[in-house]
N, C-alpha and C positions, 0 to 999 in steps of 0.2 A: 504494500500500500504506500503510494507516494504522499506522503504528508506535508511536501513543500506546494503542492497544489490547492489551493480553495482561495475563499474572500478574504480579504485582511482587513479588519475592521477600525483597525485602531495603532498606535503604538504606545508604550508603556516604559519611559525610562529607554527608548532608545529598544525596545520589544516589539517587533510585529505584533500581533494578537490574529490569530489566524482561523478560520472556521472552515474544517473539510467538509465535502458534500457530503459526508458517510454522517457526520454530525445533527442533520438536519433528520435524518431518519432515528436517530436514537431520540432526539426533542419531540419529534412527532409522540415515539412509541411510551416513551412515560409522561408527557400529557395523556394520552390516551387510557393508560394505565391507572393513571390517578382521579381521573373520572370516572372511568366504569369500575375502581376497583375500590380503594378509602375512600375519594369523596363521597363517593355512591352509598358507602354503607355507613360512612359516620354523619354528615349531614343532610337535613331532608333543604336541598336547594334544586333549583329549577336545572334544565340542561344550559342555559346560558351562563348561568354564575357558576355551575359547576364546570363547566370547558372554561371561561375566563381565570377562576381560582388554578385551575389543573394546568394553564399554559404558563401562569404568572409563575407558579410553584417552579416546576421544570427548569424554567429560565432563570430564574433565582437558584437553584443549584448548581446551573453549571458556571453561572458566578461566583460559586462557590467552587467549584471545580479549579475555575480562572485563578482565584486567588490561591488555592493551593498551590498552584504552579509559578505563581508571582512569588512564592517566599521561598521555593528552590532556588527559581532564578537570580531572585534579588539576594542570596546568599553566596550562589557562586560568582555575581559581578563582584560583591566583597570579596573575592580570591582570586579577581583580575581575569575571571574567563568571561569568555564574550557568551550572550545570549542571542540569536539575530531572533528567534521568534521560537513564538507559545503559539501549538493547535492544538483545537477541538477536536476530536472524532468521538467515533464508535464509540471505542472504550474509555471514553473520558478524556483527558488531556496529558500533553507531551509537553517538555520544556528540550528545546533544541541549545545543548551545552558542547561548548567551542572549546577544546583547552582536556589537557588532561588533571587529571587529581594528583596531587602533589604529595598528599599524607593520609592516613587512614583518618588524621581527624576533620580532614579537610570534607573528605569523603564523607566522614557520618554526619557534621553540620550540614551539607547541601541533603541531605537525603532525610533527615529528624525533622527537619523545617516542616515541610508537608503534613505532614500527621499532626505535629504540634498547631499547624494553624488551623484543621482541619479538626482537631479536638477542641479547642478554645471555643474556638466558633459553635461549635456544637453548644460547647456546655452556657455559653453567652447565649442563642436563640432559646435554648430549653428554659433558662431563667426568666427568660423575655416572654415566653410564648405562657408561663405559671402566672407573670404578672398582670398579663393581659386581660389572658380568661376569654371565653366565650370560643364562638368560630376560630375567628381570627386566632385566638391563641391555640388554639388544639393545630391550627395549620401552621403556626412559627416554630411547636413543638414539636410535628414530625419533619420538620424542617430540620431542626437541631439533633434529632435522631438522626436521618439523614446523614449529615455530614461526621457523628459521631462512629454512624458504621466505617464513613470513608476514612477516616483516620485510623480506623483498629483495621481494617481491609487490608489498605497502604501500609501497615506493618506487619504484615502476615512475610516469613521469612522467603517469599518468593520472589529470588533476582531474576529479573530487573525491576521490581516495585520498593519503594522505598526502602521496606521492612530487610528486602534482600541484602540494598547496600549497605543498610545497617550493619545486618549478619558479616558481607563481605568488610567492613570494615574494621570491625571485631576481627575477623580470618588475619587479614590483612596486619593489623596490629601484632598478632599472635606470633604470623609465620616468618612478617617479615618480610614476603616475596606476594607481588600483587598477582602475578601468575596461576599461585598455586592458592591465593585467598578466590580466587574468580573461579578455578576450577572447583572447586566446596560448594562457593556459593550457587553455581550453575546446575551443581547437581543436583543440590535440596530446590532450586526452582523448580526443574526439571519436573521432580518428583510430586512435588505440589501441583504441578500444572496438570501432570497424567491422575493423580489425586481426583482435582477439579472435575476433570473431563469424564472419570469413574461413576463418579456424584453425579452427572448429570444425566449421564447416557440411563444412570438406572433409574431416575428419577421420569426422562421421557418414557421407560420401557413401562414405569407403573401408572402412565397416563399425566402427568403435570409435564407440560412441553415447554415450563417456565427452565425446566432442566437444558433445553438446547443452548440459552444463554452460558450455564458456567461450563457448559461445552467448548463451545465459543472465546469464551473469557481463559478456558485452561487451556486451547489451541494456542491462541495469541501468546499468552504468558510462553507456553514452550516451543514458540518459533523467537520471542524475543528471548530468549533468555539462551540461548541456542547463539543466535545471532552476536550477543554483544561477547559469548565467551569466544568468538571464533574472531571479535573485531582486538579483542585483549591478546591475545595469542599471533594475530597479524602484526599486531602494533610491538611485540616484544621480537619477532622473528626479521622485521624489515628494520627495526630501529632507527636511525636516525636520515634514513634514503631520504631522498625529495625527487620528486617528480622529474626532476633533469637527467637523474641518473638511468631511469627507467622508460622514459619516454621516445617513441618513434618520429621517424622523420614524415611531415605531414603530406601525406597523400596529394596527388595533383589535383587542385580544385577544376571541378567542373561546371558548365555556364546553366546557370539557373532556367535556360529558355529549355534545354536538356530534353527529351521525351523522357519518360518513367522508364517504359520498355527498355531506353537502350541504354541506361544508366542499369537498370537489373541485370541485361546480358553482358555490358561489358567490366562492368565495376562490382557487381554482386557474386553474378555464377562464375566470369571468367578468371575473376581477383580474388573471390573469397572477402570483400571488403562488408562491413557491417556500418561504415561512419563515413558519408560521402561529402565531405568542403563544396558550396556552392559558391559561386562567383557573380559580379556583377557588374563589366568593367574594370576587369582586374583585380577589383576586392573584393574579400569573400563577403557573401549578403547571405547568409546561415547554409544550414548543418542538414543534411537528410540520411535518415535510420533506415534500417530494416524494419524495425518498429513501425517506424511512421509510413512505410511502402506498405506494411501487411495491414494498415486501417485502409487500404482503398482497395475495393472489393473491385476484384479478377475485371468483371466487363468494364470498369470505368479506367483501368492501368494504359490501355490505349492511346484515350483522348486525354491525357493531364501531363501536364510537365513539371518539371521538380520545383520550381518556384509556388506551384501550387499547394505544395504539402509541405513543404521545408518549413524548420523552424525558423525563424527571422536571427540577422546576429546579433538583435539586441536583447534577445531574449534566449541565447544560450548560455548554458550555464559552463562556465569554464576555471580554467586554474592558476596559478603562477608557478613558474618553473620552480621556486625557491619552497613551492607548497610541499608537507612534506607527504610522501607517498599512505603512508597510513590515513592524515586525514582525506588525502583526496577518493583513497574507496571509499573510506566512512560517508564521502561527499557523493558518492555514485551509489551506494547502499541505497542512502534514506531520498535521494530523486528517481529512484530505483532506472538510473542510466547506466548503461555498458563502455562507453569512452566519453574522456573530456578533452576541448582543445586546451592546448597550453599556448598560453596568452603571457607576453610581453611587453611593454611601451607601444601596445598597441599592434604589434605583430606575431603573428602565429609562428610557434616554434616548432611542435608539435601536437602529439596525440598520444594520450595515456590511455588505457584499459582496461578493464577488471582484469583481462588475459596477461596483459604485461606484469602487472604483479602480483599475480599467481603463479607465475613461471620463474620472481624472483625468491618468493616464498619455499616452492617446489624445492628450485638450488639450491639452497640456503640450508635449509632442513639435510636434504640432500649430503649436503658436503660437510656439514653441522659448521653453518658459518653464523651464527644466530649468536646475537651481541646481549 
């Protein structure tokens, strides 16, 4: 799931604030939920107050959501990493951290933030919603429930969720080596997540299909947690590379006016190439995939030329040669892209790969050249 994709709403301290379209279906499904499911059965209100109370709810959580994710971020900008942006989705929200962890305490302060805001808050609406009394306070009260699960959730020892890095930063403090705290902590994710998904599947088998969700929820968990042990283990085996050392000489750009057809036969099947430079008068005017050839269905590949589907270059996403190779997968991971240009004062130096450094990885291991 590409998470650098949706609307950005706002920024926050120099924070995108970002809302993916997967986010807009969870908002639907717990309004929905909270009308036909507590509104419904705690107060006798019409279908209008009850869908306006049930949407207002929803949306008032995942600002709550927001601010959980503001007091990571705003913890790790106090440790000099960059935040470029916070999204919304599915499973709640991401905070996109730039920089690595420097100390296990560094690591458990960015990661205890969450929960502690996410508990507060809790225990502050619940006090609020006592005082109030009536509707309104029984709705601030499970509001403050609400967010009290999300805090005890977010500390359940499953990396990559808070409670993980926690666990990982205890490991980490213990062992000494962040290697072998990530591989601990990956496991006991791991394990929770196939845990989750156990839970769930037996829950749909006995008819509550509210079970496909921690299906769902223990998928995610053990593809992330899969993911960030294999980006820790990347980052310890390529060490200190940068994109220069790794990167290819950039392919002959070809003219945007191009047919599709003869850019697939000449550049695709006869070259083996996946990342085609367009031109435009000499300069490059964006970037055409294989990705972006296979969204154009078979009879229209004919009539369309590469300017037609190409990315624009002002909206590709690219590198500096001095970037170091570790973050630049990390940069092709989460845009879920296959090559970046490498970009200079303005000129194209080359093109990096998830291939090219995997085959530095491979060596490395290979010859035990890992620093």
């Amino acid at each position: 799931m590409d998470l650098s994709q949706g609307l950005i709403l706002g920024r926050v301290r120099g924070i995108a604030i970002r809302v993916h379209w997967s986010w807009l279906f969870v908002l639907a499904l717990l309004s929905w939920s909270l009308a036909n499911g507590y509104f419904a059965e705690e107060f006798h209100w019409g279908p209008l107050r009850r869908w306006g109370w049930a949407f207002g709810s929803a949306l008032f959580f995942f600002t709550s959501v927001l601010l959980h994710e503001l007091s990571h971020a705003f913890v790790a900008q106090h440790f000099g990493m960059r935040v470029p942006s916070i999204t919304l989705f599915i499973f709640g929200g991401v905070s996109n951290l730039e920089g690595e962890m420097k100390s296990p305490g560094q690591e458990f302060k960015v990661a205890i933030a969450g929960p502690l805001l996410s508990l507060a808050l809790g225990v502050v609406l619940s006090a609020a919603g006592f005082l109030v009394g009536g509707d309104a306070g029984s709705v601030i009260l499970y509001l403050g429930f609400a967010n009290v699960t999300l805090g005890v959730f977010n500390l359940l020892p499953g990396f990559p969720l808070d409670g993980g890095r926690v666990f990982r930063s205890a490991a980490w403090a213990k062992t000494g080596d962040l290697t072998k705290a990530t591989r601990i902590a990956s496991a006991l994710g791991t394990g929770i997540a196939w845990l989750m998904i156990g839970a769930g599947a037996l829950l749909v088998l006995s008819g509550n299909l509210a079970g496909a969700w921690y299906v769902l929820i223990g998928y995610f968990l053990k593809t992330a947690s899969e993911s960030a042990l294999g980006q820790v283990l990347v980052d310890k085996v390529l060490g200190p590379l940068t994109v220069r050392d790794v990167m290819r000489e950039p392919p002959e750009p070809v003219d945007e006016s191009t047919p599709l057809l003869k850019i697939i036969d000449d550049r695709v099947v006869s070259r083996g190439e996946h990342c085609i430079l367009l031109s435009r008068d000499g300069s490059v005017s964006g970037l055409l995939t294989v990705t972006d050839l296979a969204r154009v269905p078979r009879e229209e590949l004919d009539g369309k030329r590469a300017s037609d589907v190409m990315v624009p270059a002002e909206k590709v996403v690219t590198v500096g040669a001095a970037t170091s190779v570790s973050e630049a997968m990390r940069l092709m991971v989460e845009r879920d892209l296959h090559q970046l240009p490498v970009i200079e004062d303005g000129r194209l130096l080359g093109i990096v790969g998830r291939g090219d450094v995997l085959q530095q990885v491979a060596a490395r291991l290979r010859f035990g050249r890992v620093r």
